[in-house]
Residue frames as qw, qx, qy, qz and C-alpha x, y, z in Angstrom:
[[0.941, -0.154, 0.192, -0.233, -10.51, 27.16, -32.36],
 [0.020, -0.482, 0.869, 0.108, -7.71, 24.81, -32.26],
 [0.925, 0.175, 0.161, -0.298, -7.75, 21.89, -34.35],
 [0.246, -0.630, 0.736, 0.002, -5.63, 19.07, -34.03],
 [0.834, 0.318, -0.313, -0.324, -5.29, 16.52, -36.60],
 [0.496, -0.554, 0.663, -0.082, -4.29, 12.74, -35.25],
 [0.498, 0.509, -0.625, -0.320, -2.96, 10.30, -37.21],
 [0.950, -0.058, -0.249, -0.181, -3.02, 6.43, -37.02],
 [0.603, 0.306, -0.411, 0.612, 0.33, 6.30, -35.69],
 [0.268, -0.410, 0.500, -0.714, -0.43, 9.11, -32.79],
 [0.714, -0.301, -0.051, -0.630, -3.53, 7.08, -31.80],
 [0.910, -0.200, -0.319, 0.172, -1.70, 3.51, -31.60],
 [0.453, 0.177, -0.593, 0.641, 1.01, 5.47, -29.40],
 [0.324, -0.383, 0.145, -0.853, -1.47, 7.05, -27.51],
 [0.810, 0.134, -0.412, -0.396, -2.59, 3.63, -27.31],
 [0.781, 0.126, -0.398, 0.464, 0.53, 2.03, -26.16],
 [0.065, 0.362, -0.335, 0.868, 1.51, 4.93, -24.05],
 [0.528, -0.334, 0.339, -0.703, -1.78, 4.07, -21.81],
 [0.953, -0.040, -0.297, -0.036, -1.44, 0.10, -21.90],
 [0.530, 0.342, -0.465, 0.621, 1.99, 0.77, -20.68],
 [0.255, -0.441, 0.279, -0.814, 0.59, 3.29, -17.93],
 [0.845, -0.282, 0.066, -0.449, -2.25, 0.69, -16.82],
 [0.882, 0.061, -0.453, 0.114, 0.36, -2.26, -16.39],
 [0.395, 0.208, -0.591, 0.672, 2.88, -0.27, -14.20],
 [0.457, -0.316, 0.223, -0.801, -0.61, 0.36, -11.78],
 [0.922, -0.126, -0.204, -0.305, -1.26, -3.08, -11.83],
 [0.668, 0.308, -0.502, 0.454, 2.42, -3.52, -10.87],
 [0.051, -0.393, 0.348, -0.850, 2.41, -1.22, -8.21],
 [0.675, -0.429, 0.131, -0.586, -0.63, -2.59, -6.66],
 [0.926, 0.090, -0.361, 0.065, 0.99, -5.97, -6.99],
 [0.357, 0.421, -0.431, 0.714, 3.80, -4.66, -4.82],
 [0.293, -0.424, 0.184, -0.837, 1.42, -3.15, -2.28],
 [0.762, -0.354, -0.184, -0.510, -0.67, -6.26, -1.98],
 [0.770, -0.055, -0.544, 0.327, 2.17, -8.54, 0.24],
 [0.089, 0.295, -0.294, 0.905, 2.81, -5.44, 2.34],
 [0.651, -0.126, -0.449, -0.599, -0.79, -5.69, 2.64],
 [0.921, -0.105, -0.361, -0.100, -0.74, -9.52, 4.18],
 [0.533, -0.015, -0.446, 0.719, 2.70, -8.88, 6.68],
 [0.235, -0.410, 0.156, -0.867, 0.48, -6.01, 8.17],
 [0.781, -0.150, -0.365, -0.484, -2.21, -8.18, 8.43],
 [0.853, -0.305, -0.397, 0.147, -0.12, -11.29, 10.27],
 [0.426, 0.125, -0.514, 0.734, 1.98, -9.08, 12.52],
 [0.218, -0.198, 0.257, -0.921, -1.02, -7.40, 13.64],
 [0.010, -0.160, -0.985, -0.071, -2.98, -10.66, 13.45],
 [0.371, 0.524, 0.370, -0.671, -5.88, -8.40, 12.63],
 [0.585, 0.625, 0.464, 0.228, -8.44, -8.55, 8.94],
 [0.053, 0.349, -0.095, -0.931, -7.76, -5.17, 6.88],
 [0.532, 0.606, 0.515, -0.291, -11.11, -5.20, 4.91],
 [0.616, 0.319, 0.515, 0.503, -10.74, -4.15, 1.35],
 [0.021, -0.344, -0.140, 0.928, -10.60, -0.48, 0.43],
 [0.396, 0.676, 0.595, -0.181, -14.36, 0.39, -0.81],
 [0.533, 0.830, -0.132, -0.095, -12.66, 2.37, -3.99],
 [0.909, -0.149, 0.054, 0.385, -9.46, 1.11, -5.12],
 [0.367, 0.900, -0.033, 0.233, -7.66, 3.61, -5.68],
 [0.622, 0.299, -0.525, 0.498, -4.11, 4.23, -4.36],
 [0.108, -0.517, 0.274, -0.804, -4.85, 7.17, -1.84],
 [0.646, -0.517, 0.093, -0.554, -7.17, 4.84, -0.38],
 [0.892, 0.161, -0.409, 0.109, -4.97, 2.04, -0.46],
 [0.451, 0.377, -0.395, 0.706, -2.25, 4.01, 1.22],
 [0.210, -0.472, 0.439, -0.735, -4.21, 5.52, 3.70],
 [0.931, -0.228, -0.010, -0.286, -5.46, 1.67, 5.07],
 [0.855, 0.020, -0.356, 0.377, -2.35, 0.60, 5.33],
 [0.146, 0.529, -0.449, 0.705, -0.86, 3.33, 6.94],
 [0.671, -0.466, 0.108, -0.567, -3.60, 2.96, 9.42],
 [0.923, -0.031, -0.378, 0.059, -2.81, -0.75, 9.47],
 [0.554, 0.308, -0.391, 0.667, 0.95, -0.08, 10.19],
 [0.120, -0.481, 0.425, -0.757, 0.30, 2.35, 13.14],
 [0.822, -0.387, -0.045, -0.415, -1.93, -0.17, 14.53],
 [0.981, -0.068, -0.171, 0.064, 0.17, -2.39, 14.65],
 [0.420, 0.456, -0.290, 0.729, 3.48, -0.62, 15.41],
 [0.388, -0.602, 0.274, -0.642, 1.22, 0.21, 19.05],
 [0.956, -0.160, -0.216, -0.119, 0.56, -3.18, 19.37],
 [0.851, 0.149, -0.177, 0.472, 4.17, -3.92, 19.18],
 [0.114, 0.554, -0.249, 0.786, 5.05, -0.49, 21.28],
 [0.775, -0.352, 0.157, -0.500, 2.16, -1.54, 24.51],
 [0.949, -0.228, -0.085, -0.202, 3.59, -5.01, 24.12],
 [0.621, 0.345, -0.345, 0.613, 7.58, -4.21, 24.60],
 [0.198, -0.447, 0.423, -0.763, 6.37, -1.88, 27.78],
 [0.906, -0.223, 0.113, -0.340, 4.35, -4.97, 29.16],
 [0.946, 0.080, -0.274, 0.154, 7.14, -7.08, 28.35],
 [0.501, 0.309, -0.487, 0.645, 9.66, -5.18, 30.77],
 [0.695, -0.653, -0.282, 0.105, 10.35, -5.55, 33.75],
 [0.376, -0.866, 0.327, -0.043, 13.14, -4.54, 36.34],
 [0.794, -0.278, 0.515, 0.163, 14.81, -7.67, 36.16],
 [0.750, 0.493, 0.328, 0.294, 14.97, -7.42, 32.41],
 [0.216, 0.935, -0.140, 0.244, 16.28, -3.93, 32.42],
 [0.313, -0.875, 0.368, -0.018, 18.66, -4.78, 34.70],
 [0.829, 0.071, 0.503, 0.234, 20.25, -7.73, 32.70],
 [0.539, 0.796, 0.127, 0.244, 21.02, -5.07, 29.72]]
């Protein structure tokens, strides 16, 4: 059996070392959550909230988001040409 004696010192870096960890995840989502809101008005659509927060699901609602909206904006450049435009280029 391995036994592994921690000391007051390990425990407040252990301590620190996962206060440190949980701020740069609160950063990160902070980052994520304007990204988030420019999906949102370019696709002038809601994105509901992701029903676990977690990143993976974070990421995979925006991606969705983004491809929605990246057709939008693909359907609405082939509706927006014509002959006449193309032939002005």
């Amino acid at each position: 059996m391995f036994l592994m004696l921690i000391t007051p010192p390990g425990i407040e870096d252990l301590l620190d070392e996962l206060e440190a960890s949980k701020q740069a995840r609160l950063r990160v989502w902070a980052v994520l959550q304007p990204l988030r809101a420019l999906l949102c008005d370019l696709g002038n659509v809601t994105i509901g909230p992701p029903p676990k927060k977690t990143f993976d699901t974070e990421g995979a609602i925006l991606e969705q988001a983004l491809k929605s909206v990246y057709s939008i904006v693909k359907l609405c450049s082939k509706t927006w040409r014509t002959p006449q435009n193309e032939s002005t280029k």
